[in-house]
Backbone bond lengths (Angstrom), bond angles and torsions (degrees), N, CA, C in turn:
res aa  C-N    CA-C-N  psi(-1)  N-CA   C-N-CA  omega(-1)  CA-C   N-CA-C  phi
1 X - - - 1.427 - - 1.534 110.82 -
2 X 1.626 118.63 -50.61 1.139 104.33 168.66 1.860 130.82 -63.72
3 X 0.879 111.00 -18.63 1.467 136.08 171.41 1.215 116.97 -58.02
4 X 1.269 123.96 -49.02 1.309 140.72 176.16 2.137 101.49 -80.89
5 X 1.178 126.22 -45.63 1.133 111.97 173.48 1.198 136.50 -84.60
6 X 1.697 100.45 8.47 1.542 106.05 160.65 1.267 104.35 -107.81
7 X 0.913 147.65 -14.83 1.407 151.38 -173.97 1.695 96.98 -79.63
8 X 1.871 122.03 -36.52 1.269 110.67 -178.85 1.619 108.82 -69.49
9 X 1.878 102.18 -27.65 1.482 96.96 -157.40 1.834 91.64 -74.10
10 X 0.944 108.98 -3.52 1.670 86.48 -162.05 1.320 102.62 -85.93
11 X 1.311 113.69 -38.97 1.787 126.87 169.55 1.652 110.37 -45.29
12 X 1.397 106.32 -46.69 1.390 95.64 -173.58 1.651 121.14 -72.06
13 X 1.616 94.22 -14.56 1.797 112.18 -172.14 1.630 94.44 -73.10
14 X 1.290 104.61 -30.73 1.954 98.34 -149.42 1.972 74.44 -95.96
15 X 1.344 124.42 -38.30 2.163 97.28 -176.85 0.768 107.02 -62.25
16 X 2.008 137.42 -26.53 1.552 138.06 -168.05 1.615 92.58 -79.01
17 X 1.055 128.44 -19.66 1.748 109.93 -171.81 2.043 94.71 -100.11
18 X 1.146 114.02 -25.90 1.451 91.97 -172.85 1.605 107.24 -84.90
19 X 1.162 123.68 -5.58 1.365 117.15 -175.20 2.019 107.56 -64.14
20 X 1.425 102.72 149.58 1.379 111.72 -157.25 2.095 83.62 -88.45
21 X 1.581 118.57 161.44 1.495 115.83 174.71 1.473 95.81 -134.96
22 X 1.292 106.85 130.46 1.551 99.97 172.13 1.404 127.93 -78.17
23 X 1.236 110.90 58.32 1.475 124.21 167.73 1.488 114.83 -93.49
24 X 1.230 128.29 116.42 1.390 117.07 177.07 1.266 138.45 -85.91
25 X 1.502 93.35 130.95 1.849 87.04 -159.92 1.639 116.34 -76.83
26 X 0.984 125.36 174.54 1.773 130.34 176.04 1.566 92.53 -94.03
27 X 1.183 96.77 124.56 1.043 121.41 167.67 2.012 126.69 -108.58
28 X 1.368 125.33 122.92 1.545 116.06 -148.63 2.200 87.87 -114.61
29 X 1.620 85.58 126.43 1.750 99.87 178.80 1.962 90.17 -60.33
30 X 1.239 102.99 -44.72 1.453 116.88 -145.49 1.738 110.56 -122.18
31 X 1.322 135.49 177.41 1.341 100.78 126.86 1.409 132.61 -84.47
32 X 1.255 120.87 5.52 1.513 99.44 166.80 1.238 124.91 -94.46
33 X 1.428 109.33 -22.75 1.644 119.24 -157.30 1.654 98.68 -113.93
34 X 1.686 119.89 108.68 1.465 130.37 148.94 1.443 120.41 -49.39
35 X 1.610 109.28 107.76 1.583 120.14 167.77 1.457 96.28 -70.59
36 X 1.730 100.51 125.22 1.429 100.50 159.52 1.979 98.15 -134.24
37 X 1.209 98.76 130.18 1.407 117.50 159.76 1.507 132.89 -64.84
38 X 1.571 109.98 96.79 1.801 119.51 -170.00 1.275 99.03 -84.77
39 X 1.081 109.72 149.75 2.018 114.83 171.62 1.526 99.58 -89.31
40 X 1.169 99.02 134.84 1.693 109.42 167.17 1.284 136.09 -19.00
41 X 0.798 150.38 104.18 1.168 138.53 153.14 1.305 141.49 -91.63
42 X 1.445 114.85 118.64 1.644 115.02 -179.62 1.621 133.02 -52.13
43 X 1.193 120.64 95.94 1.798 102.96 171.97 1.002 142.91 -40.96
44 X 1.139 135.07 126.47 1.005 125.79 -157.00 1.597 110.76 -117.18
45 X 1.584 111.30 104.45 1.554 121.93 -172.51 1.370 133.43 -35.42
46 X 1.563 115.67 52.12 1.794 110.85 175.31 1.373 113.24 -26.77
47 X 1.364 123.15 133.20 1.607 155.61 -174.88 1.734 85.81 -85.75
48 X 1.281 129.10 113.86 1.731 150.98 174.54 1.762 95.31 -65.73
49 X 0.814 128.32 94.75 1.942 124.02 165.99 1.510 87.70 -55.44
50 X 1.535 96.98 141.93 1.036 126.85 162.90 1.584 122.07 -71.12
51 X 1.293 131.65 115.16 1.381 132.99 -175.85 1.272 114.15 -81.61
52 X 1.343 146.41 103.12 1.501 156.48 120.54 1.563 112.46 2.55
53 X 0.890 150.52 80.90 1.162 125.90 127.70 1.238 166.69 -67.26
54 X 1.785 123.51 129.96 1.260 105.33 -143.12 1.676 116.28 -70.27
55 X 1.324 94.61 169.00 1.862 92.19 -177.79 1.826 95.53 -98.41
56 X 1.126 101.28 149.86 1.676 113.82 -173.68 1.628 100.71 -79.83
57 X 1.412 104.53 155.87 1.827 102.03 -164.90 2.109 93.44 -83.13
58 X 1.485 115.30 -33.87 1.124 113.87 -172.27 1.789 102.61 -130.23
59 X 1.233 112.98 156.95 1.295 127.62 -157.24 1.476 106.28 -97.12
60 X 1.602 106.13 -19.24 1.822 95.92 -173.52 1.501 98.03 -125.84
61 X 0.886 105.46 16.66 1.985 116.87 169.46 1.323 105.93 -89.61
62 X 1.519 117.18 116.70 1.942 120.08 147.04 1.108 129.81 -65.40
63 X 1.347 102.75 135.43 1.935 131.82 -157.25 1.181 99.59 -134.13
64 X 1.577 120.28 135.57 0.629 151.87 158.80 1.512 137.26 -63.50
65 X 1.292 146.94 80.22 1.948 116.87 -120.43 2.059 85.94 -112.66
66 X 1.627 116.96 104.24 1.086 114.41 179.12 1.383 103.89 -56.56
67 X 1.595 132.74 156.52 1.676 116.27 -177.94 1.549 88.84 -121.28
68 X 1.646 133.49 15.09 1.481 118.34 -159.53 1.295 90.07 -128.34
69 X 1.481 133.57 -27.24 1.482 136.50 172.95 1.319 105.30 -127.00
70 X 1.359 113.91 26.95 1.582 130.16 169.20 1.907 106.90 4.27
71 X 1.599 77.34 100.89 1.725 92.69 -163.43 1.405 110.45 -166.54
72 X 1.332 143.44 143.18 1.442 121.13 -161.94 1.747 73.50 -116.80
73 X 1.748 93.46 163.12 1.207 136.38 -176.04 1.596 98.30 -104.12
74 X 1.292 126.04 122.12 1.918 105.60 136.07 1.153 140.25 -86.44
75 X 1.287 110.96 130.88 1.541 116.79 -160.17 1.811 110.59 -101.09
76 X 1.323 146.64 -161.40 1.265 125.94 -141.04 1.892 80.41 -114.68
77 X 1.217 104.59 142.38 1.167 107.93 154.82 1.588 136.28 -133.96
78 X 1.411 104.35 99.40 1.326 140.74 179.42 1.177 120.94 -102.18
79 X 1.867 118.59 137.09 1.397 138.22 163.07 1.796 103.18 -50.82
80 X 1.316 108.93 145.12 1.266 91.67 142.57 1.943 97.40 -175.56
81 X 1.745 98.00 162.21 1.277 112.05 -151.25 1.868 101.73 -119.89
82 X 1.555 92.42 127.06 1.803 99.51 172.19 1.030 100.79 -72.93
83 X 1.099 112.56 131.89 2.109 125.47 157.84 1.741 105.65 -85.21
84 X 1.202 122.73 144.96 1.420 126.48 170.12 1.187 123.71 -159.76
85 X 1.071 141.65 110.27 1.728 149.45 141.94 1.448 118.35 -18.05
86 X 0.906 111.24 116.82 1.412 117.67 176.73 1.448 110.42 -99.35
87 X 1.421 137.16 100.59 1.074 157.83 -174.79 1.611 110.09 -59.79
88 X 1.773 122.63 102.91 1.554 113.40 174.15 1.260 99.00 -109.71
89 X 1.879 99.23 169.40 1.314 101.40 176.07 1.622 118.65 -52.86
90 X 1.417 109.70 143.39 1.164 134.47 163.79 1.431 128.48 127.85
Protein backbone atom coordinates (compact mmCIF):
# COMPACT_ATOMS: atom_id res chain seq x y z
CA UNK A 1 0.00 0.00 0.00
CA UNK A 2 2.67 2.29 0.76
CA UNK A 3 4.44 1.37 -2.46
CA UNK A 4 1.74 1.98 -4.57
CA UNK A 5 1.17 5.59 -2.98
CA UNK A 6 4.44 6.70 -3.62
CA UNK A 7 4.76 5.39 -6.84
CA UNK A 8 1.21 7.43 -7.51
CA UNK A 9 2.78 10.52 -5.86
CA UNK A 10 5.72 10.43 -8.02
CA UNK A 11 3.63 10.09 -11.32
CA UNK A 12 1.58 12.87 -10.39
CA UNK A 13 4.94 15.05 -9.55
CA UNK A 14 6.57 14.11 -12.99
CA UNK A 15 2.56 15.06 -15.16
CA UNK A 16 2.67 18.41 -12.91
CA UNK A 17 6.27 19.16 -14.29
CA UNK A 18 5.62 18.18 -17.99
CA UNK A 19 2.58 20.23 -18.43
CA UNK A 20 3.35 23.16 -21.02
CA UNK A 21 2.39 27.15 -19.08
CA UNK A 22 1.58 29.85 -21.22
CA UNK A 23 4.15 32.11 -20.11
CA UNK A 24 6.39 33.25 -22.80
CA UNK A 25 9.72 32.55 -22.74
CA UNK A 26 12.64 35.04 -24.14
CA UNK A 27 13.87 33.74 -26.67
CA UNK A 28 17.80 35.10 -27.90
CA UNK A 29 18.35 35.61 -32.12
CA UNK A 30 21.99 35.97 -30.90
CA UNK A 31 23.76 36.30 -27.77
CA UNK A 32 23.40 39.77 -27.74
CA UNK A 33 20.17 40.56 -29.31
CA UNK A 34 16.57 39.30 -27.43
CA UNK A 35 13.96 37.98 -30.10
CA UNK A 36 10.81 39.30 -28.99
CA UNK A 37 7.61 38.55 -30.93
CA UNK A 38 5.10 41.86 -31.62
CA UNK A 39 1.51 41.05 -32.69
CA UNK A 40 0.58 42.59 -35.88
CA UNK A 41 -0.52 45.45 -36.43
CA UNK A 42 -2.95 46.82 -38.99
CA UNK A 43 -2.16 50.18 -40.94
CA UNK A 44 -4.04 52.32 -40.79
CA UNK A 45 -4.72 54.37 -44.27
CA UNK A 46 -3.79 58.25 -43.68
CA UNK A 47 -6.24 60.43 -45.99
CA UNK A 48 -3.12 62.58 -48.34
CA UNK A 49 -4.43 66.55 -47.81
CA UNK A 50 -4.74 67.93 -50.78
CA UNK A 51 -2.01 70.66 -51.62
CA UNK A 52 -3.21 74.19 -52.91
CA UNK A 53 -1.12 75.81 -54.89
CA UNK A 54 -0.62 79.30 -54.96
CA UNK A 55 -1.64 81.16 -58.16
CA UNK A 56 1.18 83.74 -59.20
CA UNK A 57 0.00 87.55 -58.93
CA UNK A 58 1.48 88.09 -62.68
CA UNK A 59 1.84 85.66 -65.56
CA UNK A 60 5.23 86.77 -67.14
CA UNK A 61 7.10 87.31 -63.78
CA UNK A 62 9.65 84.42 -62.30
CA UNK A 63 8.72 82.70 -59.05
CA UNK A 64 10.28 80.93 -57.16
CA UNK A 65 7.73 77.98 -55.85
CA UNK A 66 8.88 77.47 -51.91
CA UNK A 67 7.67 73.54 -51.51
CA UNK A 68 8.13 73.71 -47.37
CA UNK A 69 5.91 76.94 -46.75
CA UNK A 70 4.43 76.32 -50.17
CA UNK A 71 4.42 79.92 -51.27
CA UNK A 72 6.03 81.49 -54.34
CA UNK A 73 8.91 83.88 -54.05
CA UNK A 74 9.50 86.76 -56.77
CA UNK A 75 12.54 86.52 -58.28
CA UNK A 76 14.34 89.47 -60.40
CA UNK A 77 13.05 90.19 -63.61
CA UNK A 78 15.56 91.41 -66.04
CA UNK A 79 16.43 91.66 -69.92
CA UNK A 80 19.50 90.37 -70.66
CA UNK A 81 21.77 89.97 -73.82
CA UNK A 82 24.46 87.10 -75.06
CA UNK A 83 27.54 88.71 -76.53
CA UNK A 84 29.38 86.36 -79.12
CA UNK A 85 32.30 86.26 -81.56
CA UNK A 86 31.78 84.93 -84.58
CA UNK A 87 34.80 82.92 -85.49
CA UNK A 88 36.22 83.44 -89.50
CA UNK A 89 38.55 81.68 -91.33
CA UNK A 90 41.96 82.11 -90.15
Amino acid sequence: MLLLSVVSMALLLQVQAQKKTNKQVVRYDTIIRKHVTRPVVKAVPVAKVELVLPTPEFINQPYYYDKNDNRLIKLENATAQLLTKRKRLG
